[in-house]
N, C-alpha and C positions, 0 to 999 in steps of 0.2 A: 310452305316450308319456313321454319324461323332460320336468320341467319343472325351472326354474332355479333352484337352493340359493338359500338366504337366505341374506346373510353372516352369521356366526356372530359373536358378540362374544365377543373374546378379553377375558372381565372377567377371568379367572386371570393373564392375564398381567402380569407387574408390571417395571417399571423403574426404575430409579436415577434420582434427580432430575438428575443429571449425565449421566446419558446422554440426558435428553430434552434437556438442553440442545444437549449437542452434534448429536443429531438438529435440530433447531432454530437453530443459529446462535446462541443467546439464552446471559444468563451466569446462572449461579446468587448468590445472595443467602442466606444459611443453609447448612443443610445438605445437601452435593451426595449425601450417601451415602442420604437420604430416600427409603424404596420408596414408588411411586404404583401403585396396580392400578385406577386409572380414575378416568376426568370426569364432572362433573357439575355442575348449577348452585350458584351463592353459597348458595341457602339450602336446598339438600338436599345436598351437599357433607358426606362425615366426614373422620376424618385421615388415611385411607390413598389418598384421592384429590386430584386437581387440580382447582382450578378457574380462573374469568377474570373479568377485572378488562378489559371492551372498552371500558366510557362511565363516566368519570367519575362521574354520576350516583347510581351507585351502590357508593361507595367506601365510606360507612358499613359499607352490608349486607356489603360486601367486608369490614370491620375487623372484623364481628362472628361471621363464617363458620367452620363449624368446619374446614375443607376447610385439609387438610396442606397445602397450596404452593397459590400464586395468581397466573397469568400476568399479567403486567401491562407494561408499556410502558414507557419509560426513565424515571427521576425517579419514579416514583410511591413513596410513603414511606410504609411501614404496617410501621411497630417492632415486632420481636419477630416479625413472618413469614417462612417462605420463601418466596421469591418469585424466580418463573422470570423474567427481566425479557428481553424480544423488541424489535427494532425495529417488527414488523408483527405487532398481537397478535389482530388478524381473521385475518390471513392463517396465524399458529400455530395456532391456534383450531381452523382449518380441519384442519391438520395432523393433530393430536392427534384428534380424533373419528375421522377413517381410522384413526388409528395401532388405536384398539379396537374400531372398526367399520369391519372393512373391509368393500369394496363385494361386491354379492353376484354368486357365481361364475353365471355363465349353465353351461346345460348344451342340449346341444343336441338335437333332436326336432320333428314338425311333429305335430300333433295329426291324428286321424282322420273327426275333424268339423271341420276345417276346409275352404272351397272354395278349390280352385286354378285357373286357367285352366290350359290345355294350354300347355306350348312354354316355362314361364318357366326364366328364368333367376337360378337360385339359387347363390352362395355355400355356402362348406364353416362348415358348425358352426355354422348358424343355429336359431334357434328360432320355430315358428310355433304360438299357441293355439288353445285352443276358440274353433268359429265363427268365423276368419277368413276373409275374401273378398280375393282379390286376382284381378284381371284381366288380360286378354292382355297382354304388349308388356312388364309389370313386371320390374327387374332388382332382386335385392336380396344386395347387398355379404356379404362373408364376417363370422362372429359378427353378426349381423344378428336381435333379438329381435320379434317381433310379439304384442302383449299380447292376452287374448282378447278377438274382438269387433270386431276392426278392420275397415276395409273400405279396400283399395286398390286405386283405379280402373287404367284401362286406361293403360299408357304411363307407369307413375311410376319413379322410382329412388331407392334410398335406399343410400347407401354404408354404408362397414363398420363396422361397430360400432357402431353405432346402436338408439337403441329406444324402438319407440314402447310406452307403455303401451296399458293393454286400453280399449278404445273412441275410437281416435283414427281420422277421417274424410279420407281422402287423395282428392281428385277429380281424375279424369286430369290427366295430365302433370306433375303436381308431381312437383320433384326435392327428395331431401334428400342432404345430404352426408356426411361421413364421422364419427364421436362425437358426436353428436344425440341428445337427449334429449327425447320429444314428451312430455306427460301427459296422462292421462284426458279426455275430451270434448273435445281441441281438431279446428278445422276449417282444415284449407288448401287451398286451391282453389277456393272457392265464388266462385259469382258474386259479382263487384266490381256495385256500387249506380248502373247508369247505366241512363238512360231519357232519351227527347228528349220531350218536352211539345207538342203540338199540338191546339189548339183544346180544352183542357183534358183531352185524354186521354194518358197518359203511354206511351210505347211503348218496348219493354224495346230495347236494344243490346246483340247478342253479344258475350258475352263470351270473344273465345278466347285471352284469353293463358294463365300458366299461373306457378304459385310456384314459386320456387329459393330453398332454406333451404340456405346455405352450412354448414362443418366447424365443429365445435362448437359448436354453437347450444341451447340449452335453450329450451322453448316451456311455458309455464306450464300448468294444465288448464282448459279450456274457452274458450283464444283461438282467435280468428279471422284468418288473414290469405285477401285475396282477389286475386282475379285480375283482372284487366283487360280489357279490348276489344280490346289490342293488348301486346305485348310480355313482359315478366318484373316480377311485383311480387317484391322481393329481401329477404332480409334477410342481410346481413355475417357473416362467418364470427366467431367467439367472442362473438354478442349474446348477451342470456340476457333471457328476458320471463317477468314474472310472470303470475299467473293471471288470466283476463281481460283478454286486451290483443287490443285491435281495431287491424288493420294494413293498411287499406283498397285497394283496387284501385291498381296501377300504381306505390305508395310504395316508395322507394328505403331501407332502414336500412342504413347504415354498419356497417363492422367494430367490434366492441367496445359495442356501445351497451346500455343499463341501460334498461331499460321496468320501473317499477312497476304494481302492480295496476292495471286501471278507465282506463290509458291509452287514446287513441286517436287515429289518426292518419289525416288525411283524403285524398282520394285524391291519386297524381299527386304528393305531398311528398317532395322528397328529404332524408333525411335524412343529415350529416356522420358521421365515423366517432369513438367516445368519447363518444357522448351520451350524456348521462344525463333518465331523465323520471320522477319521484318520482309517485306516487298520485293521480289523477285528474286529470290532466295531458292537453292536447291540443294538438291543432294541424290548424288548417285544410287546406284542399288547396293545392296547386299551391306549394307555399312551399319554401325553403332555405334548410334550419337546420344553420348553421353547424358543423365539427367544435369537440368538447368543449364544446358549450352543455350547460348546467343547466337545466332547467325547474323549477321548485316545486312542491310539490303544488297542486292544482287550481287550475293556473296554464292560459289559454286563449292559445295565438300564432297568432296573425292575421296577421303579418309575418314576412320574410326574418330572419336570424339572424345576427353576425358571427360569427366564428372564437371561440370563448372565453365567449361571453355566459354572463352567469347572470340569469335576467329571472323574475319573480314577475306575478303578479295578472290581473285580466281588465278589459280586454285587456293581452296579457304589456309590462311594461317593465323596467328593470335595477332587479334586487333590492336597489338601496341608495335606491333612490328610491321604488320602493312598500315599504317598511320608513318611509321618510319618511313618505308620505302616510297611512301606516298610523297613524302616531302622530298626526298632525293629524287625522284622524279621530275617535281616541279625544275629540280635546280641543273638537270641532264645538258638544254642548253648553253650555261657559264660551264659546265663543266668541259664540254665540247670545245668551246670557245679557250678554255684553258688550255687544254690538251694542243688544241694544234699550236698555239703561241709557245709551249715546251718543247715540242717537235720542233718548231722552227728555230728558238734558240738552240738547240741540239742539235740540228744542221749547221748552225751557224760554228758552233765551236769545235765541231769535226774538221769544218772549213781551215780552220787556223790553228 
């Protein structure tokens, strides 16, 4: 059985500091004739490598790096370095780590222990591992990887060039779409969390809908999105969700949306397209949340959302206003301390 090359890291390879830039868009600051044979961080960085300058915060460690050239953003001023300067120095960032790790070549093969149903329909140049399961009715796209361990139910599709890691859980019908990237232990499909309650006994409701993960979506490892009683729980073509994210029965995510870790979202919610939801970040069911809202971290939205919001705290309101009450909080015990010393002069001059 062939299995898929690791990309190989080209550390031999080296470049002129001038030619990263123009790969980059970005201008040189020093010297452009500067060979680089690889990245690394501020403080494992020597001189034959580049490093990055993303958050301020750490602009010290940046001055004190041994790292020959330091990508960095417009205006940033550190005397006596070279320095690659980019308009978008995440998004070069990005660049530069492909540029000497590129991604790794698939090779195509289906293993011999793996189960297949009869009849499927498979793509040219795919790759299937150890102990995978796939069932009748499944289509799967051409360059199409299957990690070992998988299991895909009856009736799924998953377009081209996609790939799920080893141990990801497909329950019939779920589609996936075209450069898709699932991870380890996630689940799509499972039953969505409905039961009608009667005389104290909860009684389950079918669930037949079924998940559609639109084109370029990344799924972190070990999320869950579910299915519904009726219809498609969806998620937007180029979302990307980190590890742990629960995406409950029936929920709508928009194109382009940003889920951090330990989100989750309840059922029935639609969500606009450009959301973003920072680390243990929620939202109730049945709600619409606005395109390009911001949530904060372990921010809870219990309400609809305008077009733009950016809302903090529990329950969520606009991020300039619990920043406000965040501060009058801190200041609760002087005010305490105030109050009874009023009280007591107002005792005192009832007194007299």
């Amino acid at each position: 059985m062939n299995r898929p090359n690791k990309g190989e890291l080209a550390v031999a390879q080296e470049f002129r500091l001038g030619e990263l830039a123009q790969r980059l868009s970005g201008r040189v600051i020093g010297d452009p004739e500067r060979l680089i044979s690889g990245i690394a961080p501020l403080d494992q960085a020597g001189p034959e490598q580049i490093s990055f300058l993303t958050n301020p915060r750490y602009r010290k460690l940046a001055a004190d790096s041994r790292a020959g050239v330091l990508l960095v953003a417009p205006g940033s001023e550190l005397p006596g370095r070279d320095l690659l300067e980019v308009d978008k120095p995440q998004l070069a960032l990005a660049q530069l780590l492909s540029l000497w790790n590129p991604p790794a070549k698939r090779l195509a093969g289906i293993s011999e222990s793996a189960c297949l149903a009869p009849g499927l329909q498979l793509g040219e140049e795919i790759f299937i591992g150890p102990f995978v399961v796939i069932e009748k009715g499944t289509t799967l796209g051409s360059q199409v990887a299957i990690g070992a361990g998988c299991v895909i139910g009856s009736g799924c599709s998953i377009g081209d060039d996609t790939e799920l890691k080893p141990g990801v859980i497909l329950y019939e019908g779920t589609q996936i779409g075209a450069g898709c990237l699932i991870h380890s232990g996630t689940v799509l499909g499972a039953d969505g969390f409905g039961f009608a309650t009667d005389g104290g006994v909860h009684h389950k409701i079918p669930q037949l809908g079924h998940v559609v993960i639109e084109d370029e979506v990344e799924i972190g490892a070990n999320c869950t999105v579910d299915r519904g009683a009726l219809g498609a729980t969806r998620i937007g073509r180029g979302s990307k969700l980190d590890n742990l994210v629960m995406v409950a029965h029936g929920v709508q995510v928009g194109a382009g949306t940003l889920m951090a870790a330990q989100t989750g979202i309840a059922g029935s919610t639609k969500i606009g397209e450009r959301t973003i939801w920072a680390g243990q970040s929620g939202a109730a069911g049945h709600l619409e949340i606005g395109e390009g809202t911001i949530v904060a971290a372990k921010t809870a939205v219990f309400a609809d959302t305008e077009k733009g919001a950016f809302v903090a705290g529990i329950p969520a309101i606009d991020h300039r206003q619990w920043k406000r009450s965040q501060v009058m909080l801190k200041k609760l015990p002087e005010f305490r301390q105030e109050l009874r010393e009023l009280r007591m002069r107002l005792a005192t001059l009832e007194k007299t």
